[in-house]
TITORRO-856123 format. One line per field, with one value per residue (C-alpha): residue number from 0; residue in one letter; x, y, z. Coordinates in steps of 0.2 Angstrom, whole numbers, plus 5000, padded with zeros to 4 digits. Last residue first. Layout:
// residues N
nr: c(NUM,...)
rest: c(A,...)
xx: c(X,...)
yy: c(Y,...)
zz: c(Z,...)
END
This chain:
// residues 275
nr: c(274,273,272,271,270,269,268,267,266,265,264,263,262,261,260,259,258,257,256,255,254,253,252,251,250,249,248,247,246,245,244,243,242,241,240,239,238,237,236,235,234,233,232,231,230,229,228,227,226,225,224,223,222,221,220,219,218,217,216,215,214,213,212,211,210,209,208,207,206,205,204,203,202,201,200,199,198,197,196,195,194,193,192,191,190,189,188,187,186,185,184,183,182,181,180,179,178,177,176,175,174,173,172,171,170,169,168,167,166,165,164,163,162,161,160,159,158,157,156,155,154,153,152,151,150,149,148,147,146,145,144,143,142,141,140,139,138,137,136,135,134,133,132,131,130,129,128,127,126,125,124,123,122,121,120,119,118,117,116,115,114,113,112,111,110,109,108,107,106,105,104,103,102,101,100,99,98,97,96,95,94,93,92,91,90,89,88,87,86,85,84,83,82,81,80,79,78,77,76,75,74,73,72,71,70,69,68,67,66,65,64,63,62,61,60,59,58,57,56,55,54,53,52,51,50,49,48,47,46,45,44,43,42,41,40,39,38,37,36,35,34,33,32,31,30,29,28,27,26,25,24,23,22,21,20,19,18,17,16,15,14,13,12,11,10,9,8,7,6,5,4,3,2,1,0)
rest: c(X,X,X,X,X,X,X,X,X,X,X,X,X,X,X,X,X,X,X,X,X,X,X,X,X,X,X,X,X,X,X,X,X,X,X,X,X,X,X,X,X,X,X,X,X,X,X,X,X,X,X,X,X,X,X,X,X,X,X,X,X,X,X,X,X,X,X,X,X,X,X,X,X,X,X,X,X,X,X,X,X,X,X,X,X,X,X,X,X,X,X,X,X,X,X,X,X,X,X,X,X,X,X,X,X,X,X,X,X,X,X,X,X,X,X,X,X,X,X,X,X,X,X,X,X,X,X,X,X,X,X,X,X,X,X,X,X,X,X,X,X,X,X,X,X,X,X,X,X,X,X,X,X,X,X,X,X,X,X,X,X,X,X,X,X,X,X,X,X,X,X,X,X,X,X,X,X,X,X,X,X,X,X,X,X,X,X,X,X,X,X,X,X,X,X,X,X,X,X,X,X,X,X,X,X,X,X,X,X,X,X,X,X,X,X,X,X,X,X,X,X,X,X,X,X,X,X,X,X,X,X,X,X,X,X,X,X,X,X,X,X,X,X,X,X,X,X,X,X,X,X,X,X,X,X,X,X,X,X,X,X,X,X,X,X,X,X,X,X,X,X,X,X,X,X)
xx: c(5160,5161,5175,5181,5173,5186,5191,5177,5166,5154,5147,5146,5136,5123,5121,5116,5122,5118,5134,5135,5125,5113,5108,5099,5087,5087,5099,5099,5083,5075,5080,5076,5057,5053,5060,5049,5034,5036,5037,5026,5012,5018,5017,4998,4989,5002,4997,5004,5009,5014,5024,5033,5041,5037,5041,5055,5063,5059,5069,5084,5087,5088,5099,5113,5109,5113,5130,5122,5119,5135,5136,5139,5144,5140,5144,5157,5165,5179,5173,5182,5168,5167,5166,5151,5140,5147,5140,5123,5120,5131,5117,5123,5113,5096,5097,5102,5118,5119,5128,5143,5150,5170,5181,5169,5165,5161,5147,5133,5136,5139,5123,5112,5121,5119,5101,5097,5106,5093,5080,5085,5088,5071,5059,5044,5034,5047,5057,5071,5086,5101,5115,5106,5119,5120,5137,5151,5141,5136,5121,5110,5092,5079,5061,5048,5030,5014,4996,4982,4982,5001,5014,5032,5043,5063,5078,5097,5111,5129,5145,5160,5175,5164,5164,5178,5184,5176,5185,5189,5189,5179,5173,5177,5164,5170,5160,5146,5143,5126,5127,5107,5102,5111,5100,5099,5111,5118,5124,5112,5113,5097,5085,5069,5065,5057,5055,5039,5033,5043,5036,5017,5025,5031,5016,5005,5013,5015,4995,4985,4971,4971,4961,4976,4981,4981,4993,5006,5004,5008,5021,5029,5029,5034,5050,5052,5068,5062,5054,5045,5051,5044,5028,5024,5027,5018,5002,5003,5007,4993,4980,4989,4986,4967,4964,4971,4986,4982,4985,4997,4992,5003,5001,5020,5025,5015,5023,5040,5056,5070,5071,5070,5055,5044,5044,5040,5023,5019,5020,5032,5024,5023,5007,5011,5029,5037,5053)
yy: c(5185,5182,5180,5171,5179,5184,5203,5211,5210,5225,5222,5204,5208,5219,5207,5194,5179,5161,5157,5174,5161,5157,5173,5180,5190,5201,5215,5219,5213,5216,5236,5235,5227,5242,5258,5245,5249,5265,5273,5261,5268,5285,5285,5274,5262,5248,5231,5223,5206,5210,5222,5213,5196,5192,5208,5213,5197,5196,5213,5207,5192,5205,5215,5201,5194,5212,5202,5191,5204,5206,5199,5214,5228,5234,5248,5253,5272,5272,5283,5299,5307,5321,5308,5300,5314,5319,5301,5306,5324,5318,5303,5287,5279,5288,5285,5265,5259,5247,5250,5246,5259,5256,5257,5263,5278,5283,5274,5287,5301,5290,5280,5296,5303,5289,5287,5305,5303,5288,5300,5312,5304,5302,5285,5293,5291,5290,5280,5281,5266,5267,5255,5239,5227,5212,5209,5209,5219,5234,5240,5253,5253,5262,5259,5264,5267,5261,5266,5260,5246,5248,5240,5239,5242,5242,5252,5246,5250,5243,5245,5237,5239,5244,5228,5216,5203,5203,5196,5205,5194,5206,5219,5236,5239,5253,5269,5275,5294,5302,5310,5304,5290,5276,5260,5245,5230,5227,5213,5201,5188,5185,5196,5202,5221,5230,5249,5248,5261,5252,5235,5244,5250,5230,5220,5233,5230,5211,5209,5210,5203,5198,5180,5171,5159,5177,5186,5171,5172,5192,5188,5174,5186,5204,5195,5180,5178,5185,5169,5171,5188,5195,5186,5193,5211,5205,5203,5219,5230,5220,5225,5243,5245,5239,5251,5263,5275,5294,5306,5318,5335,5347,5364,5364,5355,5364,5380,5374,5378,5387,5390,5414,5407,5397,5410,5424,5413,5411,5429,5436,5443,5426,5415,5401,5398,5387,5378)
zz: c(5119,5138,5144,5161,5176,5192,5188,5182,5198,5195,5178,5181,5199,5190,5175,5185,5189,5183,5175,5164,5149,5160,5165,5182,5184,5201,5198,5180,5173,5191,5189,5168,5175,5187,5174,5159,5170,5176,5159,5150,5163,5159,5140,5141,5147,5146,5141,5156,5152,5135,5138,5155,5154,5136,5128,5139,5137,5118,5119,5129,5117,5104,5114,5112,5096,5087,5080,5070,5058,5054,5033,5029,5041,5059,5064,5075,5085,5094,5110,5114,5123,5109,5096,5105,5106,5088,5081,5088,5080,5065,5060,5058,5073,5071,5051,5054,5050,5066,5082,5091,5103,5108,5122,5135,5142,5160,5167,5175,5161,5146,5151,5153,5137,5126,5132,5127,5112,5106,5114,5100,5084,5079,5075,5085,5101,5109,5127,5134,5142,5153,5156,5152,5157,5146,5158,5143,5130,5141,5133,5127,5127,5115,5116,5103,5108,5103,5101,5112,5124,5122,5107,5109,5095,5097,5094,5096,5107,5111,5123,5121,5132,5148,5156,5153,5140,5123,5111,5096,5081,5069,5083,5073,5061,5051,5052,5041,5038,5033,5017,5013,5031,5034,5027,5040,5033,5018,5008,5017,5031,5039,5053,5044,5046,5059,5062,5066,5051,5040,5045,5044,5024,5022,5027,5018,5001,5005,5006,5022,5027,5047,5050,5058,5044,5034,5044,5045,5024,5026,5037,5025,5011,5021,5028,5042,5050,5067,5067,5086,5091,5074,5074,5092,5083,5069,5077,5089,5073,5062,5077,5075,5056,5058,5071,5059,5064,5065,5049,5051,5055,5042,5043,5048,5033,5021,5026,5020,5032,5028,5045,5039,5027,5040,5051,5039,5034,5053,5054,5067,5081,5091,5092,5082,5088,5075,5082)
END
């Protein structure tokens, strides 16, 4: 947005975005090594008691030789994007004057591919440094329909995602997601409007209902991330693009009779429901 070396003074440019100069000199600080070994520790944490809040991870930190009190627990958490999975008056936090939608999948059954789709955000650590995955779903098949990857908690490679899926899928009846800022915000919300999608999020007491990509990120973690311990950005990048093709062609599920997600998503007509 700020082009250092054009004409225009960096000073001018700043003024005609409305844009404060301290913000562009900016160079944020890099993550300690001590704040990315307490990433990689609570991230297995996480997938293990995915219940646990800043208290009992701080405790599990200590039994392990890490220091770190609750106020540390909870800004590396923030920074992760994690937080405990129980029932609670609200869930993730829209962002200031963003909109939150109904939740639309109270007692609806979910009977066929491309009536329900859903996304959600994970961390996953590298050798260095870390990453955020974004996946969205088809909710009858546990189809991953398209998947990006950032280096940052934006809105953009969430719509990226959208768009790759919405582009090589059609639309489906309704998007569920959570109340989180990337979700809420008009930039993503409009891409889904313009498609002619119903629009869900969840409400209180919904939680429960993210089960389905949860499940897929312990799978990622378990069966590829952690295995691998990518390099960096383009390692990841081929890595997760071989183990989403086995995910949906080659592994299969227990709970879609021992098929996979690719033959579910295709044959609609002859498996019973699945929500």
């Amino acid at each position: 947005m700020i082009e250092r070396g054009h004409s225009l003074a960096v000073t001018h440019q700043c003024e005609l975005l409305a844009l404060s100069r301290s913000s562009v000199y900016h160079q944020p600080a890099p993550v300690s090594e001590q704040d990315l070994e307490a990433m990689r520790l609570l991230d297995e944490a996480h997938l293990q008691f995915p219940f646990y809040g800043s208290r009992r991870l701080s405790d599990w930190l200590g039994e392990r030789g890490v220091k770190a009190n609750r106020k540390r627990v909870r800004r590396v958490m923030r920074l992760m994007g994690l937080e405990a999975l129980y029932p609670r008056p609200r869930t993730s936090r829209a962002g200031k004057g963003h909109t939150v939608y109904p939740y639309l999948l109270r007692e609806l059954t979910v009977e066929r591919p491309n009536q329900v789709w859903a996304t959600d955000i994970c961390y996953l650590p590298m050798a260095r440094g870390f990453l955020y995955l974004v996946a969205v779903m088809d909710w009858y098949s546990r189809k991953v329909l398209a998947w990006r990857l950032s280096n940052t908690l934006d809105s953009d490679f969430c719509i990226e995602a959208v768009e790759d899926a919405l582009a090589h899928y059609g639309r489906p009846e309704i998007f569920n997601t959570d109340q989180g800022v990337q979700f809420t915000s008009a930039a993503f919300t409009e891409v889904l409007k313009g498609a002619g999608v119903a629009i869900s999020m969840d409400g209180k007491g919904r939680w429960v209902d993210n089960v389905f990509v949860e499940r897929l990120w312990r799978s990622v973690k378990y069966e590829e991330v952690y295995l691998y311990a990518y390099e960096g950005v383009a390692a990841a990048r081929a890595g997760l693009g071989r183990y989403f093709r086995f995910y949906n062609a080659e592994r299969r599920h227990q709970g879609l009779g021992r098929r996979t997600p690719d033959v579910v998503y295709a044959d609609s007509g002859s498996w019973p429901k699945a929500a």
